[in-house]
C-alpha positions as CSV (number, residue, x, y, z in Angstrom):
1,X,1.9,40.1,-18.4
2,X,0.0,36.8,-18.4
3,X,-0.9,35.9,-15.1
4,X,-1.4,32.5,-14.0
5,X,-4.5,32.8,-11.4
6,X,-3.6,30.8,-8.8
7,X,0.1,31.5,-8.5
8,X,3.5,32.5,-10.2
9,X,2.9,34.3,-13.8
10,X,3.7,32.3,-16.9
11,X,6.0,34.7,-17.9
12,X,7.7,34.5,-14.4
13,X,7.8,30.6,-15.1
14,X,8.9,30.2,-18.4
15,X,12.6,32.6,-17.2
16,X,13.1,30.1,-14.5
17,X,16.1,27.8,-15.3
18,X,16.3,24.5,-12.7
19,X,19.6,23.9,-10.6
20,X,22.0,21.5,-13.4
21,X,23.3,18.4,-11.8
22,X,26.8,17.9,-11.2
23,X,29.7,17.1,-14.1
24,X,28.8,13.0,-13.1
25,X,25.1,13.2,-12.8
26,X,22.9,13.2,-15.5
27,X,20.1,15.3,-16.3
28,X,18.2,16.8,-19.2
29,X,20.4,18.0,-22.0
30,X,20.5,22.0,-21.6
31,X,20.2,22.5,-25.3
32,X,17.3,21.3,-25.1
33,X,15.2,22.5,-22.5
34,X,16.6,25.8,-23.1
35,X,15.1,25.3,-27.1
36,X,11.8,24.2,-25.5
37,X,11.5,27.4,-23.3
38,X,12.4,29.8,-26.2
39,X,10.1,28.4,-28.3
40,X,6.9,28.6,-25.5
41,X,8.6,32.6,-24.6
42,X,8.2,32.9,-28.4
43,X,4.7,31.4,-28.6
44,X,2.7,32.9,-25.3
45,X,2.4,36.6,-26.8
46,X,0.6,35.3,-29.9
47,X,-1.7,32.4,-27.4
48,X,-0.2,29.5,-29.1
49,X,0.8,27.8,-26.3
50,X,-1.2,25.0,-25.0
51,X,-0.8,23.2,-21.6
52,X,-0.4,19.7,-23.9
53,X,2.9,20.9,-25.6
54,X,4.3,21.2,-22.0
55,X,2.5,18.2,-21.2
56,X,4.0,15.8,-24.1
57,X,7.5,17.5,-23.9
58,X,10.7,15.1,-23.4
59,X,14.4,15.4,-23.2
60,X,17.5,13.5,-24.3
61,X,19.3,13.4,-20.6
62,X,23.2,14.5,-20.3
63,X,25.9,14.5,-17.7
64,X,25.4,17.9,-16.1
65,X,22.5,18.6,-17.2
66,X,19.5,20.5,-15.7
67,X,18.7,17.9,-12.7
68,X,15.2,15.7,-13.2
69,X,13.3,16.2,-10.6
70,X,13.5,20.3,-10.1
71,X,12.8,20.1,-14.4
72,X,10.4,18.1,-14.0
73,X,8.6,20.1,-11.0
74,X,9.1,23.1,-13.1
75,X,7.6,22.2,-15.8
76,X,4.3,20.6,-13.9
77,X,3.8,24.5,-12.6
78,X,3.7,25.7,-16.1
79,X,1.5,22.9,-17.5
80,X,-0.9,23.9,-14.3
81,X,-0.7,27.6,-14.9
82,X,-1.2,27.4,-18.8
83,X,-4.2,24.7,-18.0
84,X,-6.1,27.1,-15.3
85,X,-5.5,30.3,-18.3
86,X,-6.9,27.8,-20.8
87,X,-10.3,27.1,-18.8
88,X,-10.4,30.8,-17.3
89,X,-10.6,32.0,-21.8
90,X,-12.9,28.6,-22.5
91,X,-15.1,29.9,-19.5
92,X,-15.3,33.1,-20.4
93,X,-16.5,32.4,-24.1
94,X,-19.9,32.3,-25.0
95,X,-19.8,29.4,-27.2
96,X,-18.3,26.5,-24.1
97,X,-19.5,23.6,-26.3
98,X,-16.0,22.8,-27.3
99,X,-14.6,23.1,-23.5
100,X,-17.5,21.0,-22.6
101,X,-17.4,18.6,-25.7
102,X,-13.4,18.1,-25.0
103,X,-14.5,17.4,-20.9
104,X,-17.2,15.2,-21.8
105,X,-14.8,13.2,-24.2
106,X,-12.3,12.6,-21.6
107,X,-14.2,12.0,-18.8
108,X,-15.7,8.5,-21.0
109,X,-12.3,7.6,-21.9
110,X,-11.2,7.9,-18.2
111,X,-14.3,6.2,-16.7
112,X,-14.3,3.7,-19.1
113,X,-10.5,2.5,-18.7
114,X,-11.3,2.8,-15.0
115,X,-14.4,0.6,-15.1
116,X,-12.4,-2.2,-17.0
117,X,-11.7,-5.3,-14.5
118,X,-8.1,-5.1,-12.3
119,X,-5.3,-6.8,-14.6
120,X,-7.3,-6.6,-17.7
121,X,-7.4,-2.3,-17.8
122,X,-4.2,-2.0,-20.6
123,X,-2.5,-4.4,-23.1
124,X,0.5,-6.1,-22.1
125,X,3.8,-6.2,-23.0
126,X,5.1,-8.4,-25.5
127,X,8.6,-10.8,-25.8
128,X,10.7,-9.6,-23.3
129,X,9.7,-5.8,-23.5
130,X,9.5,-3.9,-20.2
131,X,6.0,-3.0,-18.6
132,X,4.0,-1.9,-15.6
133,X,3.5,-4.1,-13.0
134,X,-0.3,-4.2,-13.4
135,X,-1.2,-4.7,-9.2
136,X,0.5,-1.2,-9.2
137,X,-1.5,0.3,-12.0
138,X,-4.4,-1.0,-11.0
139,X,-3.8,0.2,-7.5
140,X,-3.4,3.7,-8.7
141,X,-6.6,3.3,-10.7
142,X,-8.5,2.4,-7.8
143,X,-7.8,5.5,-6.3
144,X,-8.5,7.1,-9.5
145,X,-12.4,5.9,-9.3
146,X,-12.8,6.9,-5.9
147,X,-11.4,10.4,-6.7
148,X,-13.5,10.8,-10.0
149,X,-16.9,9.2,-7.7
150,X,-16.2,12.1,-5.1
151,X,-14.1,10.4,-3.1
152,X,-10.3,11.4,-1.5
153,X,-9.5,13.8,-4.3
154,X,-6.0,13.5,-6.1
155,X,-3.8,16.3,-7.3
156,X,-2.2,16.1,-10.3
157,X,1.4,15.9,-9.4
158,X,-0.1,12.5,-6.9
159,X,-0.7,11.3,-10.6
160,X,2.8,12.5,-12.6
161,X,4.9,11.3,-9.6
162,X,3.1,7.7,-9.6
163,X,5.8,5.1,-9.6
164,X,5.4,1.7,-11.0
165,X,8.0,-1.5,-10.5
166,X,8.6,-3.3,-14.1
167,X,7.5,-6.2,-15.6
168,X,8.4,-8.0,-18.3
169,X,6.6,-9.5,-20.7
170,X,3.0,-10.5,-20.6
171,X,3.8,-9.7,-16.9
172,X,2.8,-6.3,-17.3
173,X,1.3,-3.9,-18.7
174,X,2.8,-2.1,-21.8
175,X,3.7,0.9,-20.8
176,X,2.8,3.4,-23.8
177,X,-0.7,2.9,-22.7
178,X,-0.8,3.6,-19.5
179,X,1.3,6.5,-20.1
180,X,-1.3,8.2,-22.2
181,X,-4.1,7.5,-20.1
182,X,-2.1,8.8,-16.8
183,X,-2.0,12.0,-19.4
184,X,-5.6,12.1,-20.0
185,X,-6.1,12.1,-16.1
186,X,-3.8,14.6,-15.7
187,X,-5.6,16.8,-18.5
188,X,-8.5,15.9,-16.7
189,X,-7.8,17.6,-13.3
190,X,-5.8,20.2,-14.2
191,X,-8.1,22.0,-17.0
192,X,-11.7,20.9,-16.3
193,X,-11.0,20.2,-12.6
194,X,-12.0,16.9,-10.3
């Protein structure tokens, strides 16, 4: 059995199933988070499951389907216990250069989106297209600095559950960006640590 280090086994994880919502609720279409599961239950024996493909994952949402939030939490712990077994192998290699190389690379992309000036860290939206508000971004990347200086340290479900009010327009920040930096972060902390 593969067993995540710090808690529940991946195994144990990926048989979980969240509670559904009810018939006029929506959630995540079953189908499809059922699929996703197969395919990583399929994948683990052979290692070709990476902490990314959980990361990057979305659904089409249904009425009745498997609620949000407890999908969502769900799948956090497996991206967390997958992340911890990839930098417990990459540890345990001789060769670390590309664990370090792949550290090294995100932690300048991080830094350097952190060290840009407040309202000016991500492109904005264009025409009437929804965005961040960027006071709220910028807010959360404030914090991020501190945590990355040594500061209060965040986890990495303070960073997923980060909540920003829209914007339209050059009024905010295009979201795609910010999205994939938040994911870099969250890469950040949960393989290579603060």
């Amino acid at each position: 059995m593969t067993q995540d280090v710090e808690g529940r086994p991946v195994v144990q994880l990926l048989a979980e199933r969240p509670p559904r919502t009810g018939a006029l609720r929506r959630g995540y279409r079953v189908g499809d988070v059922d699929l996703f599961f197969r395919h990583l239950e399929k994948a683990l024996p052979a290692g070709r499951v990476a902490s990314a493909q959980v990361r990057a994952v979305g659904f089409a949402s249904r009425f009745g389907g498997y609620d949000v939030p407890a999908t969502d939490a769900l799948l956090s712990a497996l991206e967390d216990a997958l992340a911890r077994r990839e930098r417990e192998r990459a540890l345990a290699q001789e060769d670390r250069r590309p664990f370090d190389e792949r550290r090294a690379a995100l932690a300048a992309a991080v830094v350097g989106r952190l060290g840009e000036s407040a309202g000016e860290r991500f492109p904005r939206a264009r025409g009437l297209r929804r965005g961040y508000r960027p006071a709220d971004v910028d807010a959360l990347c404030e914090l991020l600095a501190q945590h990355f200086r040594g500061g209060p340290a965040l986890s990495a479900d303070e960073v997923r559950g980060a909540l920003f009010r829209p914007r339209r327009g050059r009024r905010g920040y295009r979201e795609a960006p910010v999205d994939a930096f938040l994911d870099r972060v969250v890469e950040l902390i949960v393989t290579f640590g603060r």
